[in-house]
C-alpha positions as CSV (number, residue, x, y, z in Angstrom):
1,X,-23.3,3.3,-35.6
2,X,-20.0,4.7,-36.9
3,X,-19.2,8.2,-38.4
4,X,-15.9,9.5,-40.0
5,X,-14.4,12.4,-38.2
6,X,-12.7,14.8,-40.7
7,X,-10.4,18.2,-40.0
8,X,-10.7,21.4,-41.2
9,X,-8.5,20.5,-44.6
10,X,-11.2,17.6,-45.4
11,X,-9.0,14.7,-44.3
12,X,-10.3,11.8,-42.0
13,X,-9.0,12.1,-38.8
14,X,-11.1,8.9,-36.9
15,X,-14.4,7.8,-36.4
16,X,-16.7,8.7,-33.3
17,X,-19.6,6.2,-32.4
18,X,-23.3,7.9,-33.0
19,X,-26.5,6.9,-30.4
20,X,-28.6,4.9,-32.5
21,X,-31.0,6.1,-29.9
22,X,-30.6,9.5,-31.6
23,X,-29.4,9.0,-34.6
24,X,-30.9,6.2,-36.5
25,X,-34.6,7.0,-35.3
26,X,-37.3,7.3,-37.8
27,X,-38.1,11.1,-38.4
28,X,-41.7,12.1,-38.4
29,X,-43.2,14.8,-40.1
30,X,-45.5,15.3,-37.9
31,X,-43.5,15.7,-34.8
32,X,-40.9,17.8,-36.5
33,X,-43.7,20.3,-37.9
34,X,-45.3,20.7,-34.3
35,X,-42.0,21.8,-33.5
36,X,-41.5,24.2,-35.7
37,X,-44.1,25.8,-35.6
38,X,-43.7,26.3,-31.7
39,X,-40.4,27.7,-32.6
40,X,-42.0,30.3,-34.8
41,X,-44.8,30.9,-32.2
42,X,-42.5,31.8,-29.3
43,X,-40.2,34.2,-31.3
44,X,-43.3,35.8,-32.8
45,X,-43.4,39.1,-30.7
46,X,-47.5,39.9,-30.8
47,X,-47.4,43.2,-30.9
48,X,-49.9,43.9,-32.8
49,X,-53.0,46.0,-32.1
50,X,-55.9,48.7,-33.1
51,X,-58.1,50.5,-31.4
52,X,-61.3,49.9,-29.9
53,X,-64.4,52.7,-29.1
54,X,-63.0,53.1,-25.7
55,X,-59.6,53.8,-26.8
56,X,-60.6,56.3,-29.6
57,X,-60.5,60.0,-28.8
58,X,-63.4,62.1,-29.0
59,X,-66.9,63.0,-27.9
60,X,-69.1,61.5,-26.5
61,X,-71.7,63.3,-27.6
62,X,-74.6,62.0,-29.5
63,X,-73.8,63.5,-33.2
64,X,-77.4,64.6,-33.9
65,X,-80.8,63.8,-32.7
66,X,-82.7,60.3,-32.7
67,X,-85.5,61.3,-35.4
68,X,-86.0,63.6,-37.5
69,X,-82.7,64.6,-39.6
70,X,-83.1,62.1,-42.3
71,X,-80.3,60.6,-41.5
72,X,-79.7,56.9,-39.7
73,X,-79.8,57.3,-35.8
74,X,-76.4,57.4,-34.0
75,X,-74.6,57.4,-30.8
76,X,-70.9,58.0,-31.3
77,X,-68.8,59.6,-33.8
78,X,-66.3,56.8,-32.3
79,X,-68.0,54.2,-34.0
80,X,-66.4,51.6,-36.4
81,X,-68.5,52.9,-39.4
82,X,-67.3,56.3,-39.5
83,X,-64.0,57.7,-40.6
84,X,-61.4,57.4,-37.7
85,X,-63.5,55.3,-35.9
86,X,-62.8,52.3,-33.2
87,X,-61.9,48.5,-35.1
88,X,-64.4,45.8,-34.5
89,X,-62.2,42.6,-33.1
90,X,-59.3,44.2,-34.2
91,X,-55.6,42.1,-33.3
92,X,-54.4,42.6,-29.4
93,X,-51.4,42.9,-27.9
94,X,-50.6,38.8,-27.1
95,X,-48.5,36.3,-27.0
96,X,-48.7,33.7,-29.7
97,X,-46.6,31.0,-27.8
98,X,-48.1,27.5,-26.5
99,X,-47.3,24.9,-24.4
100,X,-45.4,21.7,-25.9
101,X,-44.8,18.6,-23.5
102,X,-40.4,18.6,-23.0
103,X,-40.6,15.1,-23.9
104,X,-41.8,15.3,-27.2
105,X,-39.2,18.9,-27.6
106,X,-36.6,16.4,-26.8
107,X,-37.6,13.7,-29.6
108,X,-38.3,16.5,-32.1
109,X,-34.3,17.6,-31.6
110,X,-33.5,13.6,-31.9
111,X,-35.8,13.4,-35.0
112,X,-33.9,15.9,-36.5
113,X,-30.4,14.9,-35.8
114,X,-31.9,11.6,-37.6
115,X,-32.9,13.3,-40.4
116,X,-29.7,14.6,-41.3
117,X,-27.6,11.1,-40.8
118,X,-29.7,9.3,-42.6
119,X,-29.9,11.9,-45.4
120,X,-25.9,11.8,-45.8
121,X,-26.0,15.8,-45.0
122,X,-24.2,15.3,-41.1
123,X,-20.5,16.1,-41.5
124,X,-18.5,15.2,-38.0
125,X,-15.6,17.6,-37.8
126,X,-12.6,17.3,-34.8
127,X,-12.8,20.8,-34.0
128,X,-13.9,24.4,-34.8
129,X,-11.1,26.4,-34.1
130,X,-8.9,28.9,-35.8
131,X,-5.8,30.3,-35.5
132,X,-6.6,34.0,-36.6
133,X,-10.1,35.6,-37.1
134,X,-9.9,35.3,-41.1
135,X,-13.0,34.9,-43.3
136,X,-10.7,34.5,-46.3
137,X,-9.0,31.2,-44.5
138,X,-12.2,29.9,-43.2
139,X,-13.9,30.2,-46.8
140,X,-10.9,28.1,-48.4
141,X,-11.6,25.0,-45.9
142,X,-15.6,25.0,-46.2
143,X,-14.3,24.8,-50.2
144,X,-12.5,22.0,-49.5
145,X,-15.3,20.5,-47.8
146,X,-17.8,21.2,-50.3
147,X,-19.5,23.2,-47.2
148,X,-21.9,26.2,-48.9
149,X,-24.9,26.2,-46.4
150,X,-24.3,24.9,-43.3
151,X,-25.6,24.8,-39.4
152,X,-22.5,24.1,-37.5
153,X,-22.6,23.1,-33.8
154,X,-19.6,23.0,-31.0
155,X,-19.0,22.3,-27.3
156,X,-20.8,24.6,-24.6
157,X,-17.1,27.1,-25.2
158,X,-16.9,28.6,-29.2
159,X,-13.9,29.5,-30.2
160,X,-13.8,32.9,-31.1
161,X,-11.6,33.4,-33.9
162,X,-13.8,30.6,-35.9
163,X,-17.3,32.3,-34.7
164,X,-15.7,36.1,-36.1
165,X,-14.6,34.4,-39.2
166,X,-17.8,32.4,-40.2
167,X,-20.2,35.0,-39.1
168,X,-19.2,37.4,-42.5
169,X,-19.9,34.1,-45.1
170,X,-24.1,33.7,-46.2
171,X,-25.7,30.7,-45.2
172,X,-23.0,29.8,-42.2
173,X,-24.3,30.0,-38.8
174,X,-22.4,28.4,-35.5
175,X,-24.2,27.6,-32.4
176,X,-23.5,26.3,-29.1
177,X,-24.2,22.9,-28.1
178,X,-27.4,24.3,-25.8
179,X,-28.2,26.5,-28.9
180,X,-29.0,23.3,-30.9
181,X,-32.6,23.7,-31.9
182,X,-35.0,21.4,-34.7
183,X,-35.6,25.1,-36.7
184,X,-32.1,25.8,-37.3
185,X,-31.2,22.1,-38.1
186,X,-34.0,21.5,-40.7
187,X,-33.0,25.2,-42.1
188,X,-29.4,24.6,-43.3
189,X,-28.8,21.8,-45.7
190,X,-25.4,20.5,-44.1
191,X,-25.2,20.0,-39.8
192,X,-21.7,20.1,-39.2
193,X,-20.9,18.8,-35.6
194,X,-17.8,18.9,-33.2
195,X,-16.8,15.7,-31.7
196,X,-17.3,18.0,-28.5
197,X,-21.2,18.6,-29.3
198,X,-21.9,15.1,-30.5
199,X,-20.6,13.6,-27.0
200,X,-22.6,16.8,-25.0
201,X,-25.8,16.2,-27.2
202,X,-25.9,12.5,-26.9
203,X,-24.9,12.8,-23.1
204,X,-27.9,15.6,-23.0
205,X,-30.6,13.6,-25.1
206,X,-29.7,9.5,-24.5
């Protein structure tokens, strides 16, 4: 299939061809969810934890004797019933990733390219390069392109003056090509590609 490349200023500029290999699969939910949710489980950083009796300070004392107090009999002032005491199956320090097969990361990333063509919300662009690090200039063209919350992805190489400029507007975030991932796509509602990332994704996923 065909896409219109545009500039900066909104004008059509040429068209690039698009793998229908990539981009006119048939998204599934279910395949795009598993991958979000193993996105979410690696970044998670499982650091959470309480105590248990043998990490609690204290005595080891037996508080008082076995019979005859009145009260119920006990070992350990340590112990999850009392004030200050150890937590029964309490969280531990872990980490919350698992494994996911490459070939099914691969058609997740595909799935979600998909998704966005066939939805009408890709935008093919020539370049993402600036002349001066200026939010001000960059916030005119996105105007002009109707762009308001965007994912937008170049070659391997950003240019520098566009990634200074677009990092100060809300709901803009720029990426490399090998920074492309199914959470980020899915997140924004516009993917804005470089003729430079289209040909490096297609050459990295066909």
């Amino acid at each position: 299939m065909k896409a219109t490349v545009k500039n900066l200023e909104n004008k059509e500029v040429g068209t690039i061809e698009l793998m229908d290999s990539i981009f006119a699969l048939e998204p599934r939910r279910d395949i795009l969810a598993r991958m979000v949710n193993y996105q979410l489980a690696k970044r998670r950083s499982g650091n959470h934890a309480a105590k248990g009796i043998s990490q609690i300070n204290g005595t080891t004392k037996k508080p008082w004797a076995q019979k005859g107090t009145g009260h119920a009999r006990q070992g350990s002032l340590r112990s999850p019933q009392f004030r200050k005491g150890a937590v029964i199956f309490g969280p531990v320090v872990r980490d919350h990733a698992h494994d996911m097969p490459k070939k099914v990361r691969q058609m997740a990333l595909c799935m979600a390219l998909a998704s966005k063509q066939q939805e009408g919300k890709l935008l093919v662009i020539d370049e993402a390069k600036l002349a001066e690090h200026k939010t001000k200039t960059l916030v005119k063209k996105f105007e002009k392109m109707g762009v308001v919350s965007a994912l937008i992805v170049d070659g391997s190489n950003l240019d520098e003056n566009f990634v200074k400029a677009a990092s100060n507007i809300p709901h803009i975030d720029v990426l490399p090509e090998q920074g492309a991932n199914v959470y980020d796509i899915l997140r924004c509602d516009l993917l804005v590609l470089t003729k430079n990332a289209v040909e490096q994704l297609q050459e990295r996923l066909k």
